[in-house]
C-alpha positions as CSV (number, residue, x, y, z in Angstrom):
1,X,28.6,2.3,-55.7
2,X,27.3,6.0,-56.3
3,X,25.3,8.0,-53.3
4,X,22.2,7.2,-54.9
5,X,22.8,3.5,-53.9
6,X,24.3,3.9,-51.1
7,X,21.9,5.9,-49.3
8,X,18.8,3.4,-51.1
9,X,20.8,0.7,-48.8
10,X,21.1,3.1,-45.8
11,X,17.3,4.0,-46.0
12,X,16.6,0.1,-46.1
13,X,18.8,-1.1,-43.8
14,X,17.1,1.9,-40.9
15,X,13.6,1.1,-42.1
16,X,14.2,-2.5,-42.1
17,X,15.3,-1.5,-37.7
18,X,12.6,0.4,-37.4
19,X,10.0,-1.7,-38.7
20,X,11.1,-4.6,-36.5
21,X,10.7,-2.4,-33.4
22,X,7.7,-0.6,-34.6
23,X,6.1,-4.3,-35.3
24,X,7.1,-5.2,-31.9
25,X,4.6,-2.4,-30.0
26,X,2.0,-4.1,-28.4
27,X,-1.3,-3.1,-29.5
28,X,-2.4,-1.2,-26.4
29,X,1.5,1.0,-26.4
30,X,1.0,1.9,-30.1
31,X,-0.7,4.9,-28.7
32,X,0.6,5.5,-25.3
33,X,2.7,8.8,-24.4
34,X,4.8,8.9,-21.5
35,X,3.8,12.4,-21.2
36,X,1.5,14.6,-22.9
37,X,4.0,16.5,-25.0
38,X,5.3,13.4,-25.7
39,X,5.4,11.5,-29.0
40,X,3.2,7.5,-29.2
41,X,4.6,5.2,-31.8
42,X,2.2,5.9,-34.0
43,X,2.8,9.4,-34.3
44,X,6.3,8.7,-34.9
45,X,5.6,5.9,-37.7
46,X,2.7,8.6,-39.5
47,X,5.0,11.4,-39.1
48,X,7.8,9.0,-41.1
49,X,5.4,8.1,-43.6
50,X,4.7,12.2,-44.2
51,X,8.4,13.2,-43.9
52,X,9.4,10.7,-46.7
53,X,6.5,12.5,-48.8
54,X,8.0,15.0,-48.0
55,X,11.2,14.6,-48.9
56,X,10.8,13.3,-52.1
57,X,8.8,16.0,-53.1
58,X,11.5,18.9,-52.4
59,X,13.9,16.3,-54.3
60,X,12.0,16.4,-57.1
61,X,11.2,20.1,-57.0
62,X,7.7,19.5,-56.2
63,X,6.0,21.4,-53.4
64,X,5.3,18.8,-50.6
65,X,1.6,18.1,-50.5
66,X,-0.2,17.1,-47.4
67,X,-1.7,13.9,-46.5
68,X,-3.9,12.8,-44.2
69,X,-2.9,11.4,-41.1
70,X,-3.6,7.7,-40.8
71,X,-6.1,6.5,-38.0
72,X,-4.8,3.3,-37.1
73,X,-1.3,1.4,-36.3
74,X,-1.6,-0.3,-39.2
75,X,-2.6,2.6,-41.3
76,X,0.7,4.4,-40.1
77,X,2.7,1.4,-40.8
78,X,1.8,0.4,-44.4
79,X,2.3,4.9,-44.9
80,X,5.4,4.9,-43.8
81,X,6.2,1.6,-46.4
82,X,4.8,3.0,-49.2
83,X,5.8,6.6,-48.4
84,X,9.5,5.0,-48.3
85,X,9.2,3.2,-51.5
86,X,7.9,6.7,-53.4
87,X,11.5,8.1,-51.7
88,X,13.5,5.6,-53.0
89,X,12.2,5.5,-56.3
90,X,12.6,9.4,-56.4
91,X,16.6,9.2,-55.3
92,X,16.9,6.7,-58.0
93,X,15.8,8.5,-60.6
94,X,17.8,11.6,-59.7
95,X,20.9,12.6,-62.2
96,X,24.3,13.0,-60.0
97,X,24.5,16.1,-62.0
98,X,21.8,17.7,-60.8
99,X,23.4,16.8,-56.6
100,X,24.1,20.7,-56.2
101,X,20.8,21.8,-57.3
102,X,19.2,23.7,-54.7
103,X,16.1,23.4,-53.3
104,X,14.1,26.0,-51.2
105,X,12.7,24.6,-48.2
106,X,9.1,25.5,-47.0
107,X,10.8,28.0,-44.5
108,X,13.0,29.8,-46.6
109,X,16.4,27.9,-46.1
110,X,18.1,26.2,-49.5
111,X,19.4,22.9,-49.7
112,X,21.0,20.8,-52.2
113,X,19.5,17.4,-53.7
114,X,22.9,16.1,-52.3
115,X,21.9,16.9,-48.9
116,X,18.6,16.1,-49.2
117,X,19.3,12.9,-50.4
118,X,21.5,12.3,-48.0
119,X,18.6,13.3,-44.9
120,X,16.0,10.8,-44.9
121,X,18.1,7.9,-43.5
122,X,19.4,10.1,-40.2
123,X,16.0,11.3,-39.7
124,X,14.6,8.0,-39.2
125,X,17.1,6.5,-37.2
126,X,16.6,9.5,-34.9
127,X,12.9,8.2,-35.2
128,X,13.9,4.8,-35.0
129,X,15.6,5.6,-31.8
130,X,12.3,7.0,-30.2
131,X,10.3,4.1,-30.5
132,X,13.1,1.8,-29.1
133,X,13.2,4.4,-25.9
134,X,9.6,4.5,-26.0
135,X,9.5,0.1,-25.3
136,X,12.3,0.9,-22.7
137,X,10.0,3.1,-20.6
138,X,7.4,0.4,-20.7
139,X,10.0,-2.4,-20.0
140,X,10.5,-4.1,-22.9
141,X,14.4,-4.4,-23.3
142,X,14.4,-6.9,-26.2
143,X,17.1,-6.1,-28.2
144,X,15.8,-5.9,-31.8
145,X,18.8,-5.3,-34.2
């Protein structure tokens, strides 16, 4: 299996995780904060949705364009699936010869496709792992894996 694949299964095995648990948020947590610098789920799910955007974007050279943020739960939810799918298409498509291209990042540092395929899936099981701490503070310890 070649990185491409392996991270497509890596990105749908973590969204598949965080999915469940983001599914599981009752409709009055989906935007409670235990403090006000704090993250809700729903900012964690639209900010998913925008950084797979995002990511695909810089794959493909593009410059990353900004969406709107999504008013509802639900909104954020069906971002983040479509967003993910746009990614996934994206690291398909790319050539394994192009893997040490670089791309400039908005804030000046250069990465390769290699590495930025290789991003999405860590970054949203760090997410992931926010919204399962998130249902711990409000005592829901169902384990969801």
């Amino acid at each position: 299996m070649d990185l491409r694949e392996m991270e497509i299964k890596r990105i749908e095995k973590i969204s598949e995780l965080l999915l469940k648990a983001a599914r599981a948020v009752p409709p009055e947590k989906q935007n409670w904060k235990p403090m006000p610098t704090g993250k809700s789920a729903h900012e964690i799910l639209a900010h998913l949705g925008m950084a797979n955007y995002f990511f695909a974007a810089l794959i493909k050279g593009a410059t990353p364009a900004q969406t709107g943020e999504p008013k509802t739960y639900d909104e954020a939810i069906k971002l983040f699936e479509q967003s993910k799918a746009e990614l996934i298409q994206t690291i398909r498509s790319v050539d394994p010869a192009q893997f040490t291209e670089k791309r400039t990042m908005p804030w000046g540092e250069e990465r390769s496709i290699k590495d930025l395929i290789t991003s999405p899936m860590p970054h949203t099981a760090y997410h992931w792992g926010q919204i399962a701490y998130l249902q711990t503070l409000w005592g829901d310890t169902e384990n969801r894996f």
